[in-house]
MDTraj code that builds the backbone (N, CA, C; nanometers):
import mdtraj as md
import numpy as np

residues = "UNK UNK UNK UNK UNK UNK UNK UNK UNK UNK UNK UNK UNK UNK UNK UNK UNK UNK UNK UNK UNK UNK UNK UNK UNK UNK UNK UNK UNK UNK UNK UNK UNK UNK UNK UNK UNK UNK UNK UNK UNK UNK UNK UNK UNK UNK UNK UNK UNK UNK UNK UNK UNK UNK UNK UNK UNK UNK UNK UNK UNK UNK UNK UNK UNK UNK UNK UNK UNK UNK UNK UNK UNK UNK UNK UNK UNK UNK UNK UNK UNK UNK UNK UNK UNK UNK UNK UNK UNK UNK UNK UNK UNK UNK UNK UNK UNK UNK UNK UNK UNK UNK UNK UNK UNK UNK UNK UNK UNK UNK UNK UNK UNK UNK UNK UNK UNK UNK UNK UNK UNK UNK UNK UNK UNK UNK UNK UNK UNK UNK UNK UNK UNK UNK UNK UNK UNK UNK UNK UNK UNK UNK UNK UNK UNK UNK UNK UNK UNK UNK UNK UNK UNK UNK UNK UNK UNK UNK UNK UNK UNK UNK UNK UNK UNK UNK UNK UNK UNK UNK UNK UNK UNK UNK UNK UNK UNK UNK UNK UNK UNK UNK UNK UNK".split()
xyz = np.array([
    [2.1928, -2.6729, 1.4452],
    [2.2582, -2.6801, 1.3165],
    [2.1615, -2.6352, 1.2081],
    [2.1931, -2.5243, 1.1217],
    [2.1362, -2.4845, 1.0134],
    [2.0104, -2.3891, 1.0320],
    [2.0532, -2.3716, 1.1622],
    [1.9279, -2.2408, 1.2255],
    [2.0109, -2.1708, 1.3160],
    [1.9805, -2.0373, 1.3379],
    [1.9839, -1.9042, 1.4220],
    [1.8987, -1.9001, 1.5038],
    [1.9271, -1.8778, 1.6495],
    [1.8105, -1.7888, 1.7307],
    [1.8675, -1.6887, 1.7712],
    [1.7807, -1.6003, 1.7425],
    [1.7456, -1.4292, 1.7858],
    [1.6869, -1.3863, 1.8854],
    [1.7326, -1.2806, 1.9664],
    [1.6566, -1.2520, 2.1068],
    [1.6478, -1.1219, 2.0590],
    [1.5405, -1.0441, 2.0777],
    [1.5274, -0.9131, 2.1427],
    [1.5309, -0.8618, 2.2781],
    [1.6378, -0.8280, 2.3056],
    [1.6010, -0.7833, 2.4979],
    [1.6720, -0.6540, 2.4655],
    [1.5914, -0.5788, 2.6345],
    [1.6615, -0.4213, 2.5958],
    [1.5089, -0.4246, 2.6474],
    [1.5559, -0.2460, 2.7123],
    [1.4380, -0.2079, 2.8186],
    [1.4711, -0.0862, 2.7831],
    [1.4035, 0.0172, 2.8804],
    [1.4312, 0.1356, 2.8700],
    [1.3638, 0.2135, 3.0445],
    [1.4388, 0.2959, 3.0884],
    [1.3955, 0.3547, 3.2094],
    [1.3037, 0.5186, 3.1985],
    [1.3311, 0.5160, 3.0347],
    [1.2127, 0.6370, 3.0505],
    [1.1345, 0.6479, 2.8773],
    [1.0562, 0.6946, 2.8832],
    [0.9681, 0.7071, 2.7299],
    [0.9391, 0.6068, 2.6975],
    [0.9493, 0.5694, 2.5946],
    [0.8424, 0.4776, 2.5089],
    [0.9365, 0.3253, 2.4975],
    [0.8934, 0.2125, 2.5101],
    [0.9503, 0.0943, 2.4852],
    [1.0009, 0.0326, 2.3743],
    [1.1157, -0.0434, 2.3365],
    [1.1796, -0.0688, 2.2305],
    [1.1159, -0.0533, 2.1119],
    [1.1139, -0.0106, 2.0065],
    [1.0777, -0.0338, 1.8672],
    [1.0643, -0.1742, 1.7946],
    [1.1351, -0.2244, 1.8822],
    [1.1671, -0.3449, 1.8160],
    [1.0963, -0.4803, 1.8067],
    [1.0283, -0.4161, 1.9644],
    [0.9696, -0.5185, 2.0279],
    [0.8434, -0.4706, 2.0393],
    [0.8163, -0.3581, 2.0684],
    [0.6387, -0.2828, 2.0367],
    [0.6578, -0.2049, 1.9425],
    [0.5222, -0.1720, 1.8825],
    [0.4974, -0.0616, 1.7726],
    [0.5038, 0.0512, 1.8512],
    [0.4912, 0.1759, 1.7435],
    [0.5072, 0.3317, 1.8309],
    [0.3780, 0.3173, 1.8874],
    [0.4142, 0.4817, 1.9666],
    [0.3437, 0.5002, 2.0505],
    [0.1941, 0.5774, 2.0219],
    [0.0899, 0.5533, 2.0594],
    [-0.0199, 0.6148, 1.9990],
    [-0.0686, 0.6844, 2.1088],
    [-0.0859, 0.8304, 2.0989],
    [-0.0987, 0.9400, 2.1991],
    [-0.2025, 1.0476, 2.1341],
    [-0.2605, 1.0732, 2.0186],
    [-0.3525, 1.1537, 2.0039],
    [-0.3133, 1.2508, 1.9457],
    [-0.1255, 1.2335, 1.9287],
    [-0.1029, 1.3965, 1.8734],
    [-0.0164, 1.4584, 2.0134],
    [-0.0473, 1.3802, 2.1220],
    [-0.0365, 1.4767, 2.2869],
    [0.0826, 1.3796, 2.3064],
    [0.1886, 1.4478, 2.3905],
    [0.3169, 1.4171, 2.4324],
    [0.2653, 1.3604, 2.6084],
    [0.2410, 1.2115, 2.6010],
    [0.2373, 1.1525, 2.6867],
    [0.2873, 1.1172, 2.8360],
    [0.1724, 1.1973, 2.9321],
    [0.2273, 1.1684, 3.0499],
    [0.2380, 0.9969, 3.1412],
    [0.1534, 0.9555, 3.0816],
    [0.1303, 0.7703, 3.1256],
    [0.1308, 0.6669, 2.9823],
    [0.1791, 0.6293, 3.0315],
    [0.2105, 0.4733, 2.8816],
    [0.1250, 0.3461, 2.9613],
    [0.0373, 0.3225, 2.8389],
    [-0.0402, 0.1982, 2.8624],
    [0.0181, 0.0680, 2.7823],
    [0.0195, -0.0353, 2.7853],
    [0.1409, -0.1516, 2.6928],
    [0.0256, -0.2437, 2.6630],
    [0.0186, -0.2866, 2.5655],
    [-0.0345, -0.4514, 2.5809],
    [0.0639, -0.5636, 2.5325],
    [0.0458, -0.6586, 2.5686],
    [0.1651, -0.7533, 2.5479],
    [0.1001, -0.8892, 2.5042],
    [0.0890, -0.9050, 2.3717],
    [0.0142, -0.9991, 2.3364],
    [0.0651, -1.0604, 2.2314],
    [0.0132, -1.1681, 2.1545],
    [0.0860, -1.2523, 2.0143],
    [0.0441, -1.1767, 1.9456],
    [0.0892, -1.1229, 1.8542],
    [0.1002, -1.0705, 1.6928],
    [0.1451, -1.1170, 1.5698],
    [0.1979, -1.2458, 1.6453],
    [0.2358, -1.3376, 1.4931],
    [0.1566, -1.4849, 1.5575],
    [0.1609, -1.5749, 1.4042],
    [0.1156, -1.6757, 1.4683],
    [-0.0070, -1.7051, 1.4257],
    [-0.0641, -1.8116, 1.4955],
    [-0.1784, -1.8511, 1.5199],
    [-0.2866, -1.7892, 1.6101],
    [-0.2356, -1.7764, 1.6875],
    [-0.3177, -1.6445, 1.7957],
    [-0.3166, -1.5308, 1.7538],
    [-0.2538, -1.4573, 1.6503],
    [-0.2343, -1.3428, 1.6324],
    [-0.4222, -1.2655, 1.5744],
    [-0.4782, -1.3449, 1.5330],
    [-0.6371, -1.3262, 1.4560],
    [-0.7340, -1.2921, 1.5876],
    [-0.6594, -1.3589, 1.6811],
    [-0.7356, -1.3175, 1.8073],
    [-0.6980, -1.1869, 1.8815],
    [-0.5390, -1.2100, 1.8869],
    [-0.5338, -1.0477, 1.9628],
    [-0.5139, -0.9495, 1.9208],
    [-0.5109, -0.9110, 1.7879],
    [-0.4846, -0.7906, 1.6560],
    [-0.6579, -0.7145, 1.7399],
    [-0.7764, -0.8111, 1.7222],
    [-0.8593, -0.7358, 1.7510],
    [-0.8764, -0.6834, 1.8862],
    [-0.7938, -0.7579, 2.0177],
    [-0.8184, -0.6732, 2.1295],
    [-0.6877, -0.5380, 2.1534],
    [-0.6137, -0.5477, 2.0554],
    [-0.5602, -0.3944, 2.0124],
    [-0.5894, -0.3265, 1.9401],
    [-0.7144, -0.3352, 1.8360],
    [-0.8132, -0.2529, 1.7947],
    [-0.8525, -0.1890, 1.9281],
    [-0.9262, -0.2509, 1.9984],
    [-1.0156, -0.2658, 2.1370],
    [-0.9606, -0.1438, 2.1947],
    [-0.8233, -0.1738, 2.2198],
    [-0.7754, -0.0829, 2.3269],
    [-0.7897, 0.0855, 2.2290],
    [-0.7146, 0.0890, 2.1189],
    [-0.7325, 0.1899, 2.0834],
    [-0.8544, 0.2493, 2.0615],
    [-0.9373, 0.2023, 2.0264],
    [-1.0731, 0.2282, 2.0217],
    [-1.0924, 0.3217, 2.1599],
    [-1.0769, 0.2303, 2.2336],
    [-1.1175, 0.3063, 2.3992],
    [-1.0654, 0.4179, 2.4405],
    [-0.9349, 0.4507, 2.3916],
    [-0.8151, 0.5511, 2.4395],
    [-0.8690, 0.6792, 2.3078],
    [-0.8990, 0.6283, 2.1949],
    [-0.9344, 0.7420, 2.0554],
    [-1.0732, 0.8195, 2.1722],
    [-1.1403, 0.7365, 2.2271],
    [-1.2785, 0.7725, 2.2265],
    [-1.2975, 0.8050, 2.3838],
    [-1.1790, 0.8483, 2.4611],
    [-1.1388, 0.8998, 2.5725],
    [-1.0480, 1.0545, 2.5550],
    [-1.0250, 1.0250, 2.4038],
    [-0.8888, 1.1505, 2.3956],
    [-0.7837, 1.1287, 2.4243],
    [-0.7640, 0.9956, 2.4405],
    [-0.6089, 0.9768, 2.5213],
    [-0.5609, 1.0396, 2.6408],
    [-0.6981, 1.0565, 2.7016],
    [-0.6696, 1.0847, 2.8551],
    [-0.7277, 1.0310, 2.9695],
    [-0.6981, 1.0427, 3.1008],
    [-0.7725, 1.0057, 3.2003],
    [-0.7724, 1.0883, 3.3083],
    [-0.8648, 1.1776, 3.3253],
    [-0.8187, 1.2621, 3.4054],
    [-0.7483, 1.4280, 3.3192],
    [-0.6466, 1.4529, 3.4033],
    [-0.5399, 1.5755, 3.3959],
    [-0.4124, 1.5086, 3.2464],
    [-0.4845, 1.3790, 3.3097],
    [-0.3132, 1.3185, 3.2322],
    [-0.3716, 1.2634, 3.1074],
    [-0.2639, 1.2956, 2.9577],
    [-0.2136, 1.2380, 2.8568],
    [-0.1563, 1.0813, 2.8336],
    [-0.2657, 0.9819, 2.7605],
    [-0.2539, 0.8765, 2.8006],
    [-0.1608, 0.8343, 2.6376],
    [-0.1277, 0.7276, 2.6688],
    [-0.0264, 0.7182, 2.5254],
    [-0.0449, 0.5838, 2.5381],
    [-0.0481, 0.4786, 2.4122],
    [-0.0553, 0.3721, 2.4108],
    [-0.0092, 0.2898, 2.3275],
    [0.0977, 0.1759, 2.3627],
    [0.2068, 0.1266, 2.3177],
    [0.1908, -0.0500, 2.2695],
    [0.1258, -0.0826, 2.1746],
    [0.1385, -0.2333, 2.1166],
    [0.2376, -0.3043, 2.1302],
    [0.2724, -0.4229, 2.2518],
    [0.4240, -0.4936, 2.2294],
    [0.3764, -0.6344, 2.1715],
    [0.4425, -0.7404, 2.1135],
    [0.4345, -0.8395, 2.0945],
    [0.5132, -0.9122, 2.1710],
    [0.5071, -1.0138, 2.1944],
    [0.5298, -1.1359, 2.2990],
    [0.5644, -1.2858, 2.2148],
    [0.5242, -1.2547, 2.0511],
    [0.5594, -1.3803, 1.9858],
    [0.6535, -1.3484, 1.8902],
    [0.6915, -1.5111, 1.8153],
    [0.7709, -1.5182, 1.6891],
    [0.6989, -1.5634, 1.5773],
    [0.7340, -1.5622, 1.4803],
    [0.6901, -1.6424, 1.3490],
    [0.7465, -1.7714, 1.3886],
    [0.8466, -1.7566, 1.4481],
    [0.9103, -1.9506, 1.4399],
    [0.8323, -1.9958, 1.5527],
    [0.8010, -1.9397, 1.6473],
    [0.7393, -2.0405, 1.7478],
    [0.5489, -2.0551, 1.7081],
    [0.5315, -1.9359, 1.6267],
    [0.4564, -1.9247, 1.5834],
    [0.2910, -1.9122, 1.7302],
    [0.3019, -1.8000, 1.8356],
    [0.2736, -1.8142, 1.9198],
    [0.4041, -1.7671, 2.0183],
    [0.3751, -1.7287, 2.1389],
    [0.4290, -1.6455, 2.2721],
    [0.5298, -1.7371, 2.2391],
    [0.6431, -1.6495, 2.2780],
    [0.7838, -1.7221, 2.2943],
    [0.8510, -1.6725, 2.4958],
    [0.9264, -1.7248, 2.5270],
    [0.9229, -1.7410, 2.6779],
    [1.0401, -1.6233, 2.6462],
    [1.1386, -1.5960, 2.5720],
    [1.2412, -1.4984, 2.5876],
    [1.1579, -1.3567, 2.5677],
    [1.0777, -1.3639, 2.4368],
    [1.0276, -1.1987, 2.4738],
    [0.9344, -1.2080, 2.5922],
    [0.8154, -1.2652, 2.6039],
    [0.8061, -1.2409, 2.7803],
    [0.8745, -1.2017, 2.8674],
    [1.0184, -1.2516, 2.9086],
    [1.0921, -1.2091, 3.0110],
    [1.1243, -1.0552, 2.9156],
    [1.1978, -1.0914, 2.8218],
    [1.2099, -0.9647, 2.7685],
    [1.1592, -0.8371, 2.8174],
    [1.0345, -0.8403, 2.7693],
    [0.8929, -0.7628, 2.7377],
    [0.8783, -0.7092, 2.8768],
    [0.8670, -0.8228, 2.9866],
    [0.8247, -0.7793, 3.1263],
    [0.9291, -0.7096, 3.1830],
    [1.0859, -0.7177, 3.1614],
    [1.1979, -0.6492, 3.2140],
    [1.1392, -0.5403, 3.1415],
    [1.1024, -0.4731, 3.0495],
    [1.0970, -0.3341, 2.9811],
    [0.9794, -0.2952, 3.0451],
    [0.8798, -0.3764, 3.0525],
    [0.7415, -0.3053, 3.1235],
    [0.7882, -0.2216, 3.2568],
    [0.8941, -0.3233, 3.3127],
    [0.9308, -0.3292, 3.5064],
    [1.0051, -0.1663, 3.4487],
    [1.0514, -0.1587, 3.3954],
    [1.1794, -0.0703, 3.4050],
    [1.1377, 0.0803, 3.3454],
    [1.0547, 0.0877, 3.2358],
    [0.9934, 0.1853, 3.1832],
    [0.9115, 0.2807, 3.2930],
    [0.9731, 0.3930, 3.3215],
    [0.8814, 0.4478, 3.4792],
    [0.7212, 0.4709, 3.3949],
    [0.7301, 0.5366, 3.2854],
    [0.5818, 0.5912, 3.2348],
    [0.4969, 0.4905, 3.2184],
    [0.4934, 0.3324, 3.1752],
    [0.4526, 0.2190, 3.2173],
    [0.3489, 0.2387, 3.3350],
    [0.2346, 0.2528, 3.3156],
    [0.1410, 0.2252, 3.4671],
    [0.0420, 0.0828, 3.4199],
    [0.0360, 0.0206, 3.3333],
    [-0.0836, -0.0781, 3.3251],
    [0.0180, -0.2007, 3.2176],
    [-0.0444, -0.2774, 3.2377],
    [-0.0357, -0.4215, 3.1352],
    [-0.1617, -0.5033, 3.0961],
    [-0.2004, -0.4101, 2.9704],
    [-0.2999, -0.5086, 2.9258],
    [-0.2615, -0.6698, 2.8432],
    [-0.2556, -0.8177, 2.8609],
    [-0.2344, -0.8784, 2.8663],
    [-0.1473, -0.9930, 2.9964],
    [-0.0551, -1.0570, 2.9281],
    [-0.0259, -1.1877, 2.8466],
    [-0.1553, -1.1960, 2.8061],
    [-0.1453, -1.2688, 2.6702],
    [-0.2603, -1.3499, 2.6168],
    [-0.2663, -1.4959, 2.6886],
    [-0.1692, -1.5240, 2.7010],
    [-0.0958, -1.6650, 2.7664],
    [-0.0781, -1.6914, 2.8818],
    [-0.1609, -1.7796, 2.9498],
    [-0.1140, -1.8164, 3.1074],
    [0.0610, -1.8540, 3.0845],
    [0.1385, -1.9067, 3.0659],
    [0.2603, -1.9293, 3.0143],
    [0.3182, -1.8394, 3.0126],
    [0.3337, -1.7614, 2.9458],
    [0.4037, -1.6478, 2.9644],
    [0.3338, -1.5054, 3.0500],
    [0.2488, -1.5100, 3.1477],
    [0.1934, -1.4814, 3.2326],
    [0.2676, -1.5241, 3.3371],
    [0.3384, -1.6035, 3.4141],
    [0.3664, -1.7366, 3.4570],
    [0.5195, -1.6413, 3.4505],
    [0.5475, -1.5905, 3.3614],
    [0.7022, -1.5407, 3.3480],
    [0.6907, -1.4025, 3.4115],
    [0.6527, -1.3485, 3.3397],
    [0.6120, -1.1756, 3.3285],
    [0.5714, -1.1118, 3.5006],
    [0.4877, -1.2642, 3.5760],
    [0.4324, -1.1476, 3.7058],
    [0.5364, -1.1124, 3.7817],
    [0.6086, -1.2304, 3.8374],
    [0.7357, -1.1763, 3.8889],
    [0.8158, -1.0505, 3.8988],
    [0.8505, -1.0652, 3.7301],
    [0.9251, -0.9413, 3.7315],
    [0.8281, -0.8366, 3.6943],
    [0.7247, -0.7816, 3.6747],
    [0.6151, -0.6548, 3.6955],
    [0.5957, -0.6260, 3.7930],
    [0.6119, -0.7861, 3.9028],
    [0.5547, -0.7266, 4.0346],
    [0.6617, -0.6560, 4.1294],
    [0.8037, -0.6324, 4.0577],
    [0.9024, -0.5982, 4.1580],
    [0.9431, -0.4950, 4.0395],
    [0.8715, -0.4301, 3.9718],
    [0.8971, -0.2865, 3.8957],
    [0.9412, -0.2276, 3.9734],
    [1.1008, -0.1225, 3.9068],
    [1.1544, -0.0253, 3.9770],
    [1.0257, 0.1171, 4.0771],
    [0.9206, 0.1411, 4.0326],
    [0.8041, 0.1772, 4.0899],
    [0.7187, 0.1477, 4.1680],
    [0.7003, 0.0140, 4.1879],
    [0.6336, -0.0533, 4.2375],
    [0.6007, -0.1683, 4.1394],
    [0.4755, -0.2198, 4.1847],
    [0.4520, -0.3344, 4.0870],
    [0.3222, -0.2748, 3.9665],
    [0.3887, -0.2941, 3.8554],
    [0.3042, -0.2650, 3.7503],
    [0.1552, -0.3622, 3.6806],
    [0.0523, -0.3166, 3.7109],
    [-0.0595, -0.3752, 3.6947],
    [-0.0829, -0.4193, 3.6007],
    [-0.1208, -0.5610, 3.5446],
    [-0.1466, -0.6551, 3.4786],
    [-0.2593, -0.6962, 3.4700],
    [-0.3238, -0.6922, 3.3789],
    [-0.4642, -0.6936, 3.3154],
    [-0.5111, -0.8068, 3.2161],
    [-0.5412, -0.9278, 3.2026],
    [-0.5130, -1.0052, 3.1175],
    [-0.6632, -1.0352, 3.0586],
    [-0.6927, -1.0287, 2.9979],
    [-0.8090, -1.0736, 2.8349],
    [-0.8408, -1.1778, 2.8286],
    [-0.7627, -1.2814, 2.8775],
    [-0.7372, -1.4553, 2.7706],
    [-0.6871, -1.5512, 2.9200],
    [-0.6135, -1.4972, 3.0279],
    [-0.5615, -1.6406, 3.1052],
    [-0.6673, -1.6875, 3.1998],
    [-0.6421, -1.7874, 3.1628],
    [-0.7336, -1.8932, 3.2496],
    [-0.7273, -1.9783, 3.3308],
    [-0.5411, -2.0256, 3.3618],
    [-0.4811, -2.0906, 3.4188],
    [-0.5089, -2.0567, 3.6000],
    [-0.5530, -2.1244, 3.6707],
    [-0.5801, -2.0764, 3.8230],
    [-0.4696, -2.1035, 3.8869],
    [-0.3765, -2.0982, 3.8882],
    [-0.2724, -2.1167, 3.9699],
    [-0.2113, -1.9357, 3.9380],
    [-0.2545, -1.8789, 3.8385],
    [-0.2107, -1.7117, 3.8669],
    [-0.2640, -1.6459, 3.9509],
    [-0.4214, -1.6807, 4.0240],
    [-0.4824, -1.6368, 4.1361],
    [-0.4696, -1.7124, 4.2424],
    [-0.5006, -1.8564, 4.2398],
    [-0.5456, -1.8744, 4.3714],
    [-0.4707, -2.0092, 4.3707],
    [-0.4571, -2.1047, 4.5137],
    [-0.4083, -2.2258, 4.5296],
    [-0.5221, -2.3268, 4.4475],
    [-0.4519, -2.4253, 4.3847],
    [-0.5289, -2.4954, 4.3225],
    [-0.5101, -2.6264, 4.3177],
    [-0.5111, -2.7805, 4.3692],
    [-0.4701, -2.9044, 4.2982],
    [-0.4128, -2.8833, 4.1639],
    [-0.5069, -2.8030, 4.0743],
    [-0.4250, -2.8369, 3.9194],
    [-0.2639, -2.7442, 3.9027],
    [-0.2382, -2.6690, 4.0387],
    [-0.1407, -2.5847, 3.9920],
    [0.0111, -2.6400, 3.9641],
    [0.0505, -2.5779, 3.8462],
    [0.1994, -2.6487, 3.7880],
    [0.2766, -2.6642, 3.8909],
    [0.2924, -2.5751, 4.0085],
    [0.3680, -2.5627, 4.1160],
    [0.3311, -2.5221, 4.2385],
    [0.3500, -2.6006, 4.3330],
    [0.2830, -2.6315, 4.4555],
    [0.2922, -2.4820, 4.5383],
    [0.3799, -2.3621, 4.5304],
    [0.4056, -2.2585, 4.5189],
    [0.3795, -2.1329, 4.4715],
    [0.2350, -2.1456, 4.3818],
    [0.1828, -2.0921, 4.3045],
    [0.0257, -2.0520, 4.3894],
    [0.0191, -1.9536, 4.4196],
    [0.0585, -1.8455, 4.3254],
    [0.1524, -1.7381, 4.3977],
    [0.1704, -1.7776, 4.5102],
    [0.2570, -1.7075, 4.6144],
    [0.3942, -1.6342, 4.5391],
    [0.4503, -1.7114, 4.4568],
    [0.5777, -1.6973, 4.3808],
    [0.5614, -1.6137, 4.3304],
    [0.4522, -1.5939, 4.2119],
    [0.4217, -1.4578, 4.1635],
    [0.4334, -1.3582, 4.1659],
    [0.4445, -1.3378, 4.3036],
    [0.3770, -1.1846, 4.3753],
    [0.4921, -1.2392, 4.4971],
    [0.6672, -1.1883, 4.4340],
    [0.7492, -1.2243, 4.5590],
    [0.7268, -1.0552, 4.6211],
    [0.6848, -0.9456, 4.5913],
    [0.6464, -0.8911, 4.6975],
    [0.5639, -0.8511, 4.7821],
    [0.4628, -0.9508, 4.7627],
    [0.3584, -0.9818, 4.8348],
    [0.2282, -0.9093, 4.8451],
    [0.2695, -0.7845, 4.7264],
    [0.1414, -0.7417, 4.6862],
    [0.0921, -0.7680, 4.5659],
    [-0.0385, -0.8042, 4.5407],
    [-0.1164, -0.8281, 4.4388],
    [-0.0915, -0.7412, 4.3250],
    [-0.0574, -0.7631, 4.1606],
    [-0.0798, -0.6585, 4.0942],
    [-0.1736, -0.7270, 3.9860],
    [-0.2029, -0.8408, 3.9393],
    [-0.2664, -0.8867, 3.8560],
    [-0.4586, -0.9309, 3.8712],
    [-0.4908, -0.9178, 3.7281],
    [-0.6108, -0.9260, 3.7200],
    [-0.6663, -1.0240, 3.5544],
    [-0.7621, -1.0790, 3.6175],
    [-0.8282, -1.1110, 3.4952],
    [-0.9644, -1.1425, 3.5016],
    [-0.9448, -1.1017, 3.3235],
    [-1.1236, -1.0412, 3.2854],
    [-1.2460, -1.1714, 3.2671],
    [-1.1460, -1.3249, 3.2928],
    [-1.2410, -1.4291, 3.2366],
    [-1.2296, -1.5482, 3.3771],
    [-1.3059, -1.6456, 3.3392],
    [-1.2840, -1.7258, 3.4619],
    [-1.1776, -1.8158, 3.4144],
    [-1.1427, -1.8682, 3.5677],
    [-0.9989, -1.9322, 3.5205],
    [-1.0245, -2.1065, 3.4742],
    [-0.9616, -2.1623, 3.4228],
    [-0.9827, -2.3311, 3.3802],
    [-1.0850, -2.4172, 3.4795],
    [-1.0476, -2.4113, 3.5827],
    [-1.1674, -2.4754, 3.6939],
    [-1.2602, -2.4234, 3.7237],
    [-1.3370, -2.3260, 3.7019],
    [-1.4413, -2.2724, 3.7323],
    [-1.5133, -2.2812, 3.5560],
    [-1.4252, -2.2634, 3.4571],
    [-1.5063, -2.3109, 3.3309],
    [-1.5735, -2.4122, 3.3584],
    [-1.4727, -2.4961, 3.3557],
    [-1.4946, -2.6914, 3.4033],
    [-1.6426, -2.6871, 3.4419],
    [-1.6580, -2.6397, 3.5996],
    [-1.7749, -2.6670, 3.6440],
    [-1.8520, -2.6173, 3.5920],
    [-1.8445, -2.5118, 3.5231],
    [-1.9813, -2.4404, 3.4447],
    [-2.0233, -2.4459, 3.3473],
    [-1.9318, -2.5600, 3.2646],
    [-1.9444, -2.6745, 3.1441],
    [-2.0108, -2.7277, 3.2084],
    [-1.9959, -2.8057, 3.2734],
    [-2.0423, -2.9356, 3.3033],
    [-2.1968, -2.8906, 3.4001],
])
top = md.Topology()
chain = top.add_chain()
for i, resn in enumerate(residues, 1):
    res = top.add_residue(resn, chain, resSeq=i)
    for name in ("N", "CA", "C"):
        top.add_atom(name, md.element.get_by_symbol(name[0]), res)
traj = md.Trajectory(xyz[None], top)
């Protein structure tokens, strides 16, 4: 009562991903043979944190040429949050990851920022109309996205993830239990 909720969903099976939901596409000027995505908060409270690892990326892609190889690399900013939740919201995740899965030029996923919506997203990346689209994450720390754990939310985890049984995810930090011990 006295509020609206709004979804963005909508994918696309070829070129560049919703407008709506990522910024354009940044290619160098060059008509892009591979699309790189990141999928991170842009509003919010987290947003101070991941504005700069999409500096990051562009930085890397300006100072490559936007290529790798033969191929024209193009690179696509999505967001994953709201102002109202203020932080990752669970509908653009699914969202976000149906457009990653479905977009053929899509080859990488830099992010979730969020084990949480990490947690949503592998599933459906990992059963991309292509195969499973690689996921790269900055920030999760949650161990139940790699490995069996006591602390994992679900006794099923991480097997579920990856219902086709190949691996597509990665991350750049250690996960919550291995901090732990190296706090302590």
């Amino acid at each position: 009562e006295g509020s609206a909720w709004v979804s963005v969903v909508g994918g696309t099976t070829a070129g560049p991903l919703s407008t709506s939901t990522c910024g354009p596409v940044e290619s160098g000027g060059k008509s892009p043979d591979l699309l790189i995505v990141s999928d991170l908060p842009l509003q919010g409270e987290l947003a101070g944190f991941a504005r700069p690892l999409v500096d990051a990326i562009r930085f890397v892609l300006r100072r490559h040429g936007f290529r790798a190889g033969s191929y024209a690399v193009g690179y696509q900013p999505c967001d994953d949050s709201t102002a109202q939740a203020a932080g990752w919201n669970l509908v653009k995740c699914v969202s976000n990851a149906r457009a990653h899965a479905a977009a053929k030029q899509v080859v990488a996923v830099i992010g979730p920022y969020n084990s949480g919506c990490a947690q949503w997203e592998l599933p459906i990346t990992n059963r991309a109309t292509n195969g499973p689209v690689p996921v790269i994450s900055p920030s999760n720390s949650y161990a139940g996205l790699t490995r069996e754990s006591r602390s994992n939310v679900r006794p099923e985890e991480p097997g579920s993830l990856y219902p086709t049984g190949v691996r597509h995810y990665f991350r750049v930090i250690a996960d919550d239990e291995v901090q732990g011990v190296a706090a302590a």
